[in-house]
NUZADREN-728893 format. One record per residue (C-alpha): residue in one letter; x, y, z. Coordinates in steps of 0.001 Angstrom, whole numbers, padded with zeros to 6 digits, always signed. Example, Ala and Ser with C-alpha at 12.3 -4.5 7.8 and 13.67 -1.06 7.14 Angstrom:
BEGIN
a+012300-004500+007800/s+013670-001060+007140/
//
This chain:
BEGIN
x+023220+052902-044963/x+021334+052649-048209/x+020091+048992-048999/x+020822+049755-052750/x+024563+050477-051612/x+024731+046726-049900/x+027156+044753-051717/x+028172+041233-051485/x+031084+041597-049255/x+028719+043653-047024/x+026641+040531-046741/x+029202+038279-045865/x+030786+040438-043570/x+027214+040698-041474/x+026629+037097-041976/x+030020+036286-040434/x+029521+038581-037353/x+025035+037421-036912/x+027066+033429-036703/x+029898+034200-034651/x+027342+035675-031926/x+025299+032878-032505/x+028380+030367-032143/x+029601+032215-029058/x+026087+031888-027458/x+025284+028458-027788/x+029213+027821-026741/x+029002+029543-023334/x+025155+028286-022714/x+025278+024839-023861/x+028580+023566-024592/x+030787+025008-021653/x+028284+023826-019173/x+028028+020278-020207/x+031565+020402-020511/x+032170+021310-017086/x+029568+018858-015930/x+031046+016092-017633/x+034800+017235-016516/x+033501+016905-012528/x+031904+013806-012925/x+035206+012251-014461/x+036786+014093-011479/x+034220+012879-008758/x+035255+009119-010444/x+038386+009435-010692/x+038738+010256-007144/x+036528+007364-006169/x+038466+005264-008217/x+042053+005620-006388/x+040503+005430-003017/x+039464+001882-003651/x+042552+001363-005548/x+044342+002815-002463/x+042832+000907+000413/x+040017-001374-000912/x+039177-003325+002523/x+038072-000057+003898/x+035742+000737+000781/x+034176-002829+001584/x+033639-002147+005182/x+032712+001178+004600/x+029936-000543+002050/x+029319-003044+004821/x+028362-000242+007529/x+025725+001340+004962/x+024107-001505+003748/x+023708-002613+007614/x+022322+000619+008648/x+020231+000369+005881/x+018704-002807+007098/x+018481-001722+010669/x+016851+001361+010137/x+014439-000973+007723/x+013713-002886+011112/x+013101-000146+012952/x+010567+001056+010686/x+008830-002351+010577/x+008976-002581+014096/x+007098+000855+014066/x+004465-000478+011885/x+004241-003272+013518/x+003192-001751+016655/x+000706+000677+015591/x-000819-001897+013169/x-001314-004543+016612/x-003061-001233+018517/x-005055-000783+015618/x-006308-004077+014898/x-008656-006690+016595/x-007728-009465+018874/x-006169-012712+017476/x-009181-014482+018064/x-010729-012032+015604/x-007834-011289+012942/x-009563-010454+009584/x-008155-013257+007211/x-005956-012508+004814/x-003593-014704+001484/x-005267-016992-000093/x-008652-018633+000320/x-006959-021869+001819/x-005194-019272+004665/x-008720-017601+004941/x-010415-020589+005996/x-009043-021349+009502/x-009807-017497+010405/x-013252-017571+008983/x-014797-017974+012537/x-013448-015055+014041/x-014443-013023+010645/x-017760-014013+011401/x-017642-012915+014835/x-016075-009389+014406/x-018716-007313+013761/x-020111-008208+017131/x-016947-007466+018826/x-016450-004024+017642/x-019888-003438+018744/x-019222-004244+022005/x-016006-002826+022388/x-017483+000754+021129/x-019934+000174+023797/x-017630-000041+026536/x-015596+002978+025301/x-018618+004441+025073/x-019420+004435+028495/x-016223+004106+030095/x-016132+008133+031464/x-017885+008688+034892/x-020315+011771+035123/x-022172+011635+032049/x-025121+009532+030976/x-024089+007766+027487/x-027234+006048+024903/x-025770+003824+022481/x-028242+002559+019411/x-024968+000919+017527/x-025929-002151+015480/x-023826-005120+013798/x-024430-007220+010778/x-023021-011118+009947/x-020714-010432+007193/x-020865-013157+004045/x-019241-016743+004718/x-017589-016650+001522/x-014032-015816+002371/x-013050-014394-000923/x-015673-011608+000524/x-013094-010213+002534/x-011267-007123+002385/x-007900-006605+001890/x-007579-003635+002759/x-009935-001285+005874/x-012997-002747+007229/x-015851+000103+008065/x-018160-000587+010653/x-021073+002054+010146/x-022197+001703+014027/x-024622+004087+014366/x-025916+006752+016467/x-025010+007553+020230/x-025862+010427+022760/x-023892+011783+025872/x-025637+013982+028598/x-023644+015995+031133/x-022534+019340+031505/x-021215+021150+028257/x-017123+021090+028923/x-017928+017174+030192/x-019775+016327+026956/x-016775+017599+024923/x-014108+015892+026857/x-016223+012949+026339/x-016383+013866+022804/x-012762+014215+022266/x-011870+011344+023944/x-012532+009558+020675/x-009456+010740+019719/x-008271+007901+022466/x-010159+005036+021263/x-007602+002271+019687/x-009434+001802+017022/x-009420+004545+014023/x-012865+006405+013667/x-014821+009078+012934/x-017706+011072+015006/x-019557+012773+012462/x-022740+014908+013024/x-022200+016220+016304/x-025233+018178+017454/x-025330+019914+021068/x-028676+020378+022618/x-029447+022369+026339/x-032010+019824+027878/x-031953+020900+031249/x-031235+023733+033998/x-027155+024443+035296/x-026316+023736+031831/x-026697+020428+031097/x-026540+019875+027237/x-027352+016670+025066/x-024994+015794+022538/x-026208+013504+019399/x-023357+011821+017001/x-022869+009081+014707/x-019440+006544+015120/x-017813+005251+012592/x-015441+002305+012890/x-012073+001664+010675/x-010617-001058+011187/x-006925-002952+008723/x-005999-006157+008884/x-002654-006755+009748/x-000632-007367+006403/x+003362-007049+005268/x+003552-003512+004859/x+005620-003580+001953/x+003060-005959-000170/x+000512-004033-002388/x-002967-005589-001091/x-004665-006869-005042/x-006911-003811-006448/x-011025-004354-005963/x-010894-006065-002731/x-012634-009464-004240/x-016130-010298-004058/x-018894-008286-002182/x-019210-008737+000952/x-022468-009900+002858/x-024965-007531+004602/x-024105-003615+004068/x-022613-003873+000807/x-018870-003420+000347/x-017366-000316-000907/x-015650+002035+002074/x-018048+004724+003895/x-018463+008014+001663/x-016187+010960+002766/x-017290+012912+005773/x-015561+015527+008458/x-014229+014295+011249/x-014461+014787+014802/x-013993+018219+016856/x-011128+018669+018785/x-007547+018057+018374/x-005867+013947+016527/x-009341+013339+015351/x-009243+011294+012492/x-011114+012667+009936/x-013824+010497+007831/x-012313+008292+005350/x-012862+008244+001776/x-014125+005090+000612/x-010987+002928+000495/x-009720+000617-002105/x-011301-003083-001365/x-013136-001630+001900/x-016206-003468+003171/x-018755-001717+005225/x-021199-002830+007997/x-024102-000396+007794/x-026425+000057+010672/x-029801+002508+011426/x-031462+003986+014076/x-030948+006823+015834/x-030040+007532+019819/x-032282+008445+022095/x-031278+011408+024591/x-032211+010807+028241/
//
C-alpha cells in the first residue's frame, strides 16, 4: 500500500490490532501465570486451613512428631561430631583452651605441654610398622604463655622431616598408613630413593600435624584467632598436596586463627 494513501482510520485501525497483540501477550505471559500461581496457593491454604479446622489435635501432634524428629536427628548429628572431634583431638590432659581468658587459664598447662605430645605421639606412629627402618628428625617448640595466644580454630604442628627404608610396596604401605593416623595431616614431599640391592628403596617426607580444639559446633569461633602465638609464628601452614594413596588429607590452606609450630632439619636415611 502507498504511504501517501494512509489515512487516519488506517492508523487507528493498525494501532488497535499492534495493542491488542501486545495486550494478549503480556496477558498469557505475565498475568495468567501469576494468576494461576496465586489461585493454587489460596487452594494449597485453603486446604490446610479445613484440615486443622477439621481435626486440630492431629495437626498438633502431627507438628509435635516433626519438631521431635527435628531435634533427634539434631542429636544425632552432634553426636557424630562429637565423636570424630574426640578422635581428632588431644587427650584431656592436653585440651587446647578455649572461651574466655578466665576458662583458658586452668588449661594453660596442658597448652604448654602439647607440642611435646604430638611429637611424641608422631614418633610412635612413626615407627609402629614392623619391617622397615623409620628416622624421625621431628622437632617441637613452647608455644607463648599468654593465653589470648591461642587459637580458636586448627593448631599446625610443622614436625619436620622423616625417612622409611624397606622394600618399595613396604615403604608405601607405610606411607599410606598416614591415612590411619588419628590425627589429621599431611605428608608432603615424598621422594623415593633405591639405596640398596633386592630393591630396597629410601623414602624422604615431611609431616605435617592438624590438630582443632574441641568447640560447640554450631558457635562461629571470633575471626583473627587473637594474639600471635609464641615460637613459629601464627598464621596456618601455606597450601601444599597431600599424601599419595587413597583418604589422604590433603595440605591445608592456612586456616582462619591457625597457629603453627615450625620445625627444621632434615632426616637422615640409614
Amino acid at each position: 500500500m502507498n504511504a501517501s494513501k494512509l489515512t487516519a482510520i488506517h492508523v487507528y485501525i493498525i494501532g488497535g490490532v499492534v495493542a491488542l497483540i501486545l495486550g494478549l501477550g503480556l496477558y498469557f505471559m505475565l498475568i495468567k501465570p501469576t494468576q494461576e500461581e496465586v489461585n493454587s496457593a489460596e487452594s494449597t491454604k485453603e486446604q490446610k486451613l479445613t484440615k486443622l479446622q477439621q481435626n486440630p489435635d492431629q495437626a498438633i501432634k502431627t507438628a509435635t512428631a516433626d519438631r521431635d524428629k527435628a531435634q533427634a536427628e539434631l542429636a544425632t548429628a552432634k553426636a557424630k561430631w562429637n565423636a570424630v572431634m574426640v578422635h581428632q583431638s588431644p587427650p584431656p590432659q592436653y585440651k587446647i583452651p578455649t572461651g574466655s581468658r578466665e576458662q583458658r587459664l586452668p588449661l594453660m598447662a596442658g597448652w604448654w605441654q602439647l607440642p611435646a605430645y604430638v611429637q611424641r605421639d608422631a614418633e610412635r606412629f612413626a615407627r609402629g610398622m614392623p619391617a622397615v627402618q623409620v628416622f624421625t628428625d621431628f622437632k617441637s617448640q613452647t608455644p607463648s604463655p599468654e593465653p589470648n595466644a591461642v587459637p580458636p580454630a586448627q593448631v599446625v604442628f610443622d614436625l619436620g622431616n622423616m625417612s622409611c627404608t624397606g622394600s618399595f610396596s613396604q615403604v608405601l604401605a607405610w606411607t599410606r598408613r598416614w591415612n590411619q593416623y588419628h590425627f589429621p595431616n599431611a605428608v608432603d614431599g615424598l621422594a623415593l630413593q633405591l639405596v640398596g640391592a633386592k630393591g630396597r628403596v629410601t623414602a624422604t617426607a615431611h609431616l605435617t600435624i592438624y590438630i582443632y580444639p574441641m568447640v560447640d559446633p554450631t558457635v562461629v569461633p571470633p575471626a583473627g584467632g587473637g594474639a600471635p602465638g609464641g615460637p613459629g609464628g601464627s598464621g596456618g601452614m601455606p597450601g601444599s598436596g597431600g599424601m599419595p594413596g587413597s583418604g589422604g588429607m590433603p595440605g591445608s590452606g592456612g586456616g582462619s586463627g591457625g597457629i603453627q609450630f615450625g620445625s627444621s632439619g632434615g632426616a637422615s636415611p640409614p
